[in-house]
C-alpha positions in Angstrom: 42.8 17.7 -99.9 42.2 14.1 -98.5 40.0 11.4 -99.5 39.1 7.6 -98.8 37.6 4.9 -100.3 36.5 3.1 -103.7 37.5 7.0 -105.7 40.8 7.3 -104.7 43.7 5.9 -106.6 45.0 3.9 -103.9 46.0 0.1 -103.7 43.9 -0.5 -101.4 40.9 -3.2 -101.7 37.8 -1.3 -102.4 35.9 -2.6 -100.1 34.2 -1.0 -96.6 36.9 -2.6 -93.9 39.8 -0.9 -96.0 37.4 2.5 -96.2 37.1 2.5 -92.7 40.8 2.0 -91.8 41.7 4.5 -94.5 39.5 6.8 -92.3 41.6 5.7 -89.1 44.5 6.3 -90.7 43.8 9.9 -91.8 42.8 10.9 -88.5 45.7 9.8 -86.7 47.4 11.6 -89.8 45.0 14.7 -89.0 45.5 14.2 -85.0 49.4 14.8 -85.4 49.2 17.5 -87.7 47.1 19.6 -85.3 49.8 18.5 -82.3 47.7 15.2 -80.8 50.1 13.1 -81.4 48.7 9.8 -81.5 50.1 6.4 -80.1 50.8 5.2 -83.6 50.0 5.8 -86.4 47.7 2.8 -87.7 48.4 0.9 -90.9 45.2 0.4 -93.7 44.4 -3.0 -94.0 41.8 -5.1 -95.0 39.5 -8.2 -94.4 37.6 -9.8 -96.6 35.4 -13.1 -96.0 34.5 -14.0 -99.5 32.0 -17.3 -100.0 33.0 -20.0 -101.7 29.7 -21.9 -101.7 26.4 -21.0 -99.5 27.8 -22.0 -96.5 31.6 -21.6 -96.2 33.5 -18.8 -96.4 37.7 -17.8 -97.3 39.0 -15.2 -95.2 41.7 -13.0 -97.1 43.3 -10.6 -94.9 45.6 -7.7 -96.2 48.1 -5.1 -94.9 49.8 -2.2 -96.7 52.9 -0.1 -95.6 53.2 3.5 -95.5 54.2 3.5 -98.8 50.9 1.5 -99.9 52.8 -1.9 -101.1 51.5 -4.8 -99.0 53.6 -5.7 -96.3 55.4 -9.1 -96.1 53.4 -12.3 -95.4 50.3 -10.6 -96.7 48.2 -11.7 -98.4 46.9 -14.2 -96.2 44.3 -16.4 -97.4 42.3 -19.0 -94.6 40.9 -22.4 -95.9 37.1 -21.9 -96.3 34.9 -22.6 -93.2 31.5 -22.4 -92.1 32.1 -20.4 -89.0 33.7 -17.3 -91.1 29.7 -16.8 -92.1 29.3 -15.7 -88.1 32.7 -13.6 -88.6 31.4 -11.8 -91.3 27.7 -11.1 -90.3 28.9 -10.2 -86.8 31.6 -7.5 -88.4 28.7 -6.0 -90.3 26.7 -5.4 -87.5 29.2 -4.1 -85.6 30.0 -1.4 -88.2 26.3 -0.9 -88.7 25.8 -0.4 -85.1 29.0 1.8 -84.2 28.4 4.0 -87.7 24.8 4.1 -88.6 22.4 3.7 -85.9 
């Protein structure tokens, strides 16, 4: 049995970025199983633009091994900025767009 996402015990962020790479993950993981070997296998990681006030935003970014501990370097955490509100809005519709419409 396989899951993803916020009801797993995993140490991955619970958030939708990390849910969807989980999902990448497990079907490379699926894909070499059934003999399609895949390029790589990719890693879960995560991005997360959080606001700091109404108008800037931090961008924490976050990658775990195959093990689940985060890798070195990581986390990273930008300096809020203004622009990461575009980031984040354009992410969402991307996902939106690509999953849901």
């Amino acid at each position: 049995m396989f899951g993803i996402g916020d009801h797993i015990a995993a140490p991955y962020t619970k958030s939708m970025y990390a849910a969807i790479t989980e999902a990448q993950r497990l079907s490379d993981i699926f894909a070499d199983m059934f003999g399609k070997k895949p390029a790589e296998i990719r890693k879960v990681n995560n991005v997360c633009w959080s606001y700091v006030n109404k108008n800037a935003l931090t961008r924490i970014e976050v990658w775990w091994d195959d093990e689940g501990k985060t890798m070195a370097g990581y986390p990273k955490v930008e300096d809020p900025k203004e622009e990461y509100k575009q980031h984040k809005f354009a992410w969402v519709k991307s996902m939106l767009a690509r999953y849901w419409s």
